[in-house]
C-alpha positions as a Markdown table, in Angstrom:
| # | Residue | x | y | z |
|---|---|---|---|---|
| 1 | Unk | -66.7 | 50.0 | 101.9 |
| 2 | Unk | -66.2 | 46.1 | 101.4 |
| 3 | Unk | -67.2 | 44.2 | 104.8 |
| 4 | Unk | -63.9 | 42.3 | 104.6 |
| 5 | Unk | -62.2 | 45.6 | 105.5 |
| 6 | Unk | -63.8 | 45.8 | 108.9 |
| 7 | Unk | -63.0 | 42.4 | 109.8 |
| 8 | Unk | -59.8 | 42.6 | 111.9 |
| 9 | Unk | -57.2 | 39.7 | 110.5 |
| 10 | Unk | -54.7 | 37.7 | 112.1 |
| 11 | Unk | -51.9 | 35.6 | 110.7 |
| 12 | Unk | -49.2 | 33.8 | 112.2 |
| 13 | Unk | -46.0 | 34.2 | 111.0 |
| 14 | Unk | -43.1 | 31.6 | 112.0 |
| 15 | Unk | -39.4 | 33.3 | 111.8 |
| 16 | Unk | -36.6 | 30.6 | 110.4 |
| 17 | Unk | -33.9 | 30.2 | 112.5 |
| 18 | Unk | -31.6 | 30.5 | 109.5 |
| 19 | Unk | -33.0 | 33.5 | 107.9 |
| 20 | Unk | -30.4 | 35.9 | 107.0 |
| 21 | Unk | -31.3 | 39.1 | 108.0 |
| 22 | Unk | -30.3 | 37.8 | 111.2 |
| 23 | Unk | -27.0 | 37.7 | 109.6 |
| 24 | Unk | -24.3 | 40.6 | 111.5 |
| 25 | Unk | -27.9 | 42.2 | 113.0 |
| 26 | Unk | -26.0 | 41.7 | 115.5 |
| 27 | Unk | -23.4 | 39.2 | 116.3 |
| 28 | Unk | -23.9 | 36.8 | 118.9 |
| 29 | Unk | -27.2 | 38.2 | 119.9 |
| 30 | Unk | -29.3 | 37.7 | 116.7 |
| 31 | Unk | -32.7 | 40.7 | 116.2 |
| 32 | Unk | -34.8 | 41.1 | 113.7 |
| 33 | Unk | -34.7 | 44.1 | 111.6 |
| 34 | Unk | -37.5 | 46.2 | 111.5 |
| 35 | Unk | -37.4 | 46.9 | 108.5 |
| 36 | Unk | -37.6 | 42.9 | 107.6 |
| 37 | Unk | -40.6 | 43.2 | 110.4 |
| 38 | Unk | -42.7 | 46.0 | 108.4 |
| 39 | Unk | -42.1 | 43.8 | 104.7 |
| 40 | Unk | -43.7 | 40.9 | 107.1 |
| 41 | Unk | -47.0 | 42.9 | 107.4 |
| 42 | Unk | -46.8 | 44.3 | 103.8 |
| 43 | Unk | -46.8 | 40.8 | 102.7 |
| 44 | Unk | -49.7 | 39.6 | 105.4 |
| 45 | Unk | -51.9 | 42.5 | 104.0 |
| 46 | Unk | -50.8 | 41.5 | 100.3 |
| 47 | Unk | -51.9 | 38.3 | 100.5 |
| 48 | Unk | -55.5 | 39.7 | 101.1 |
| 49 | Unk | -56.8 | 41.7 | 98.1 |
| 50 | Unk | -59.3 | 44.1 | 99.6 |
| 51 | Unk | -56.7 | 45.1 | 101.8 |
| 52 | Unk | -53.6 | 45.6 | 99.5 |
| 53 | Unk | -56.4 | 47.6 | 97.4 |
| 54 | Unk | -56.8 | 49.5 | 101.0 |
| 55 | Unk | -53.5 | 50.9 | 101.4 |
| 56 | Unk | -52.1 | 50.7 | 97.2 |
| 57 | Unk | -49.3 | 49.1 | 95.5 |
| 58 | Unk | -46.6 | 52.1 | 97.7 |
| 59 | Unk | -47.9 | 52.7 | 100.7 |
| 60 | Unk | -46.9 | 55.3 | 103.6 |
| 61 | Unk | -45.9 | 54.4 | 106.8 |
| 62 | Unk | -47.9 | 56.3 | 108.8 |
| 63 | Unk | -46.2 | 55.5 | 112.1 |
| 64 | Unk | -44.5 | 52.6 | 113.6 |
| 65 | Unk | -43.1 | 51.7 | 117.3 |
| 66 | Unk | -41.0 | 48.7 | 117.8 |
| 67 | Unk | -41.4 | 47.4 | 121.3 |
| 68 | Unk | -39.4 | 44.5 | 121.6 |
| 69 | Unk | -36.6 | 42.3 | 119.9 |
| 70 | Unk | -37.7 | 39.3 | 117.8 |
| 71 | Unk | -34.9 | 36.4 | 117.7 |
| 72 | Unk | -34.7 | 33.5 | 115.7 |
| 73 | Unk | -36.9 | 30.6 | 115.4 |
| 74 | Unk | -40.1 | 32.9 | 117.0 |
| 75 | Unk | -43.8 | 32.7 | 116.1 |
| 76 | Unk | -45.3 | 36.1 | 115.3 |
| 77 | Unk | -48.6 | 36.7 | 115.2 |
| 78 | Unk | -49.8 | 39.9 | 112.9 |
| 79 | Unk | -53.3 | 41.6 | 113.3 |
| 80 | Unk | -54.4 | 44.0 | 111.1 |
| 81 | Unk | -57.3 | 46.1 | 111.6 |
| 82 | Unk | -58.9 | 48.9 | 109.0 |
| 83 | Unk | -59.4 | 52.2 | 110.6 |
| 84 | Unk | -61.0 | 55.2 | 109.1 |
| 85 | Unk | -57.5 | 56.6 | 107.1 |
| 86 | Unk | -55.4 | 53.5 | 107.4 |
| 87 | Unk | -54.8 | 49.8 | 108.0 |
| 88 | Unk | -53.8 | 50.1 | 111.7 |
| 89 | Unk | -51.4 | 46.8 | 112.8 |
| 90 | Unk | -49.6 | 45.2 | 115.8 |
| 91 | Unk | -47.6 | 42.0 | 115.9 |
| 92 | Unk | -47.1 | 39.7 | 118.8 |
| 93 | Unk | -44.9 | 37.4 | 120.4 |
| 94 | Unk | -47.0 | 35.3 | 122.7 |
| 95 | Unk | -48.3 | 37.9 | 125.0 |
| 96 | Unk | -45.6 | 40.3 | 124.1 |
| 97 | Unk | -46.2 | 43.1 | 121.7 |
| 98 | Unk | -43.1 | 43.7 | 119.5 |
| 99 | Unk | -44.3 | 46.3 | 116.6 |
| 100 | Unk | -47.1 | 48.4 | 115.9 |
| 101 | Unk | -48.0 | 51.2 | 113.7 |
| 102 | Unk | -50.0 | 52.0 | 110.1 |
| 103 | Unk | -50.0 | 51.6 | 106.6 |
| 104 | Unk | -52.5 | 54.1 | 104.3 |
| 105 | Unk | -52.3 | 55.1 | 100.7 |
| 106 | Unk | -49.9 | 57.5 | 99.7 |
| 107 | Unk | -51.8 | 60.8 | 98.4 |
């Protein structure tokens, strides 16, 4: 296995105030989709090559638990950490955990 997968990762991630997914999710009280939330750790893994190689061009979500809301104009942080059967992550907030879950390769 290549060393690099072993390595935990972190990348921040900044979230435009303007970005529209926010857009009617949900009026007057602006969150994050999750789904928008998961394509933001697809794309921090994709910009890695060992680790898109990890977990394939379609991966499975192996599991995922959002924690807390994300609102506009927030910095996430996105760690990613290989595990024996998947590439294990959790985003942050400042101290505040708002997602984590798995990605692995789809058999």
């Amino acid at each position: 296995m290549n060393a690099e997968l072993l390595a935990p990762v972190e990348t921040e991630q900044p979230i435009a105030a303007d970005l529209p997914a926010f857009d009617g999710h949900f009026p007057g009280a602006p969150v994050l989709p999750g789904a928008v939330l998961v394509a933001l750790v697809l794309r921090a893994i994709g910009q890695r090559a060992a680790w898109a190689q990890r977990i394939g061009s379609a991966p499975t979500l192996r599991q995922v638990k959002f924690l807390a809301a994300v609102g506009p104009g927030q910095t996430l942080q996105i760690r990613l950490e290989d595990t024996a059967a998947s590439v294990a992550f959790s985003v942050r907030c400042g101290t505040t955990t708002v997602a984590r879950g798995a990605l692995a390769k789809a058999k």
